[in-house]
C-alpha positions in Angstrom: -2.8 63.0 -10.4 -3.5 61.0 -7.0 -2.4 57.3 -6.9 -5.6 56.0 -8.7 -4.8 58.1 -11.2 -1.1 57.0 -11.2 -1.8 53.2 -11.5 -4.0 53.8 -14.2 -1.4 55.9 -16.1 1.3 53.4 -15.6 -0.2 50.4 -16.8 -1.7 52.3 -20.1 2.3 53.0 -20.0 4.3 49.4 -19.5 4.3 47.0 -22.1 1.8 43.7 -21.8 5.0 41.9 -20.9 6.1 44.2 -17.7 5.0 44.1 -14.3 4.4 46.6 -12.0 5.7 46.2 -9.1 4.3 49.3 -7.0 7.0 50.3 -4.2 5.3 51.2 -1.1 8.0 51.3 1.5 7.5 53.7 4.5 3.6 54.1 2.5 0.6 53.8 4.9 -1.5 51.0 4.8 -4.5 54.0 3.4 -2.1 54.8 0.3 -1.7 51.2 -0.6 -5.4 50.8 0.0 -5.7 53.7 -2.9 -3.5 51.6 -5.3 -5.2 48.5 -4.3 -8.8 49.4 -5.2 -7.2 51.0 -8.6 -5.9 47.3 -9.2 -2.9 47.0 -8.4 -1.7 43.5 -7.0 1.6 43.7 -6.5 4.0 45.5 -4.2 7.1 46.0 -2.9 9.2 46.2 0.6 12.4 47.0 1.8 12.0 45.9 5.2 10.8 42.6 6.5 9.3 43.6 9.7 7.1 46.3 7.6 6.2 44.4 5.1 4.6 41.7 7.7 3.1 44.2 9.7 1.3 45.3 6.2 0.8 41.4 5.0 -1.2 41.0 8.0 -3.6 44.5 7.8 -4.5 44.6 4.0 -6.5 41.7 1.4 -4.5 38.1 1.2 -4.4 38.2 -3.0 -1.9 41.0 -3.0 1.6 39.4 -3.8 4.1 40.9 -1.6 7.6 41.3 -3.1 11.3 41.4 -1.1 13.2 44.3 -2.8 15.7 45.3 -0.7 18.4 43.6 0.7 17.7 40.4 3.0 19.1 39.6 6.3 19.4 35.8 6.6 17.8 36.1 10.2 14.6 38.2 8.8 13.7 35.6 6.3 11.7 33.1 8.8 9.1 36.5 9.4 8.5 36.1 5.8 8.5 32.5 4.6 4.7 32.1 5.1 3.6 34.5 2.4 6.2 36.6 0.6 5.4 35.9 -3.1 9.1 37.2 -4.9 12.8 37.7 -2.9 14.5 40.3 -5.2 17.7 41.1 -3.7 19.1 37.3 -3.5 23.4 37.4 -3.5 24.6 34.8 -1.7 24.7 31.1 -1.3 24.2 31.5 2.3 20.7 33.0 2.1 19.5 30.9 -0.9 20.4 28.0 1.6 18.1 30.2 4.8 15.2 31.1 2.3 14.6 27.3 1.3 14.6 26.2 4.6 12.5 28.4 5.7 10.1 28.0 2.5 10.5 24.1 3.8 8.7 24.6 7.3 5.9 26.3 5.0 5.5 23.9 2.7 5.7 25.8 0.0 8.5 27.1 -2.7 9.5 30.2 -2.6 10.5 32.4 -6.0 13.5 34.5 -5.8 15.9 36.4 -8.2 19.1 36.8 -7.7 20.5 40.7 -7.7 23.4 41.3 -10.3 26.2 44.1 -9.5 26.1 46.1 -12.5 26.5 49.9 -11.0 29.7 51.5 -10.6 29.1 52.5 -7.2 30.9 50.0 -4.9 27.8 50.5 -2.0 25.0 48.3 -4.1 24.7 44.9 -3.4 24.9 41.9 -5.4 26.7 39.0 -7.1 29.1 39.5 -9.8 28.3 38.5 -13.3 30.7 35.7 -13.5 29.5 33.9 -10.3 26.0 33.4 -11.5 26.1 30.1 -13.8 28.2 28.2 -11.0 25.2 29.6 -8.6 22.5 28.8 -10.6 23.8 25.1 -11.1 24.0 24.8 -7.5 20.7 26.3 -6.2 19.0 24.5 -8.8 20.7 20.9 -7.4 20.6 21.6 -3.8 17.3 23.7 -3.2 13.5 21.9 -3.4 11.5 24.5 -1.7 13.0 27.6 -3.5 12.3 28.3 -7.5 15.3 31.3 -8.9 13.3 32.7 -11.3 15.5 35.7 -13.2 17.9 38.5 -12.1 17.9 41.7 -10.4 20.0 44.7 -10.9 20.2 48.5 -10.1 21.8 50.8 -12.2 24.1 53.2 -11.2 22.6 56.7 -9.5 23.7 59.4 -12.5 22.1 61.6 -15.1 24.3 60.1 -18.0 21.7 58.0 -19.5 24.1 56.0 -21.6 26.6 54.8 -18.6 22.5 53.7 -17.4 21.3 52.1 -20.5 24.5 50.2 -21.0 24.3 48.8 -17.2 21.0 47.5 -18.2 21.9 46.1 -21.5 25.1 44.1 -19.5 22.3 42.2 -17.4 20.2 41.5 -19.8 22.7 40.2 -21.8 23.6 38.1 -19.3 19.6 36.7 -18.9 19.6 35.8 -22.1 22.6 33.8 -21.9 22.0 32.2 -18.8 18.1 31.6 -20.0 19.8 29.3 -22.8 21.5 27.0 -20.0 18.4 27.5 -16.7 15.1 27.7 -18.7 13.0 28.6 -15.3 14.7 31.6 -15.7 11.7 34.4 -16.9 11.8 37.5 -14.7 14.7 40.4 -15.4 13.8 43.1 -12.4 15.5 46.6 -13.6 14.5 49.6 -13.7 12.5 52.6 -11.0 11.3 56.1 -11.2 13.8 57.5 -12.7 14.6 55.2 -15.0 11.9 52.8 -15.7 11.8 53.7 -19.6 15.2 52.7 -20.4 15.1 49.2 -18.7 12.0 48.4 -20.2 13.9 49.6 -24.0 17.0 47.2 -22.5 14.3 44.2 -21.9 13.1 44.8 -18.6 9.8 42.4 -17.3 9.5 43.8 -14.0 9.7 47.3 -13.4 9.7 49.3 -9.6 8.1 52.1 -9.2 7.6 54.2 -6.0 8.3 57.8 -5.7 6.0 58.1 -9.2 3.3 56.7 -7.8 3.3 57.5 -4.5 4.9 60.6 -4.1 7.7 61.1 -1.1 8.8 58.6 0.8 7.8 59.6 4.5 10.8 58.8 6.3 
């Protein structure tokens, strides 16, 4: 299949309630392109700098998502137009992205990235630091809007050690959706393991390699 083909497949695949967020780090702007004119609107960056240099060649209605993790320096490249931050785990660049969001005049949606995995290299918050967090951001920030969680499950074949990873967070969004109702987006789940997030309640999936093919690093 080629990445018309892919997109199409995909969203015959994910539930009404998922979006696809189509991971195009280290893509050229001509594969994008290809996923673009099949429909898709939304994709996804590890790298700031990239993901400008890209904002600034392809159409203005794509909605460019921050998935990987965020240098607090980085975030001023990307204030004017990034549409989601993914990988959000600290107080200190919640505090960066809203005043950055502020010299734009606009607010900025973000999610803030969960440790579930067992390996100790993967970022994020821990589970029990999130409802002090979320009371915070939500007092102190204008110009930033956290609008679920984010987590990566841990790199293994054993599909149960995945699925309950999963189920942990989104046992924790439903909790925390009871207390923070702007609370709507629950980010889990990539290639290789898309299908059991979106069984353990996933609304945003990220897809890459699957759509794409290899990543030319």
């Amino acid at each position: 299949m080629n990445i018309e083909e892919k997109i199409s497949f995909f969203k015959q695949q994910l539930p009404e309630k998922t979006t696809l967020v189509a991971v195009s780090k280290t893509q050229p702007v001509a594969s994008i392109l290809s996923a673009y004119h099949a429909g898709q609107r939304v994709f996804g960056e590890n790298k700031v700098q990239e993901m400008t240099a890209k904002w600034e060649q392809l159409p203005k209605d794509i909605q460019w998502h921050m998935i990987g993790h965020v240098q607090t320096n980085k975030v001023k490249y990307m204030a004017p137009f990034v549409s989601l931050i993914h990988g959000v785990d600290s107080i200190k660049l919640l505090k960066e992205i809203d005043k950055q969001a502020q010299k734009q005049r606009r607010i900025i949606d973000c999610l803030l990235q969960v440790h579930i995995a067992s390996e100790a290299t993967k970022f994020g918050l821990m589970p029990d630091a999130l409802g002090s967090l979320l009371s915070e951001a939500t007092d102190a920030f204008k110009n930033l809007s956290i609008k679920g969680l984010m987590g990566m499950a841990t790199f293994t074949e054993d599909k149960t050690q995945i699925r309950n990873e999963f189920s942990l967070l989104n046992t924790l969004f439903q909790k925390l959706k009871m207390e923070f109702s702007q609370l709507e987006i629950l980010s889990m789940g990539m290639s290789s393991d898309y299908l059991i997030a979106i069984e353990e309640g996933s609304t945003m999936v990220r897809i890459g390699s699957s759509i794409f093919g290899p990543r030319n690093y």
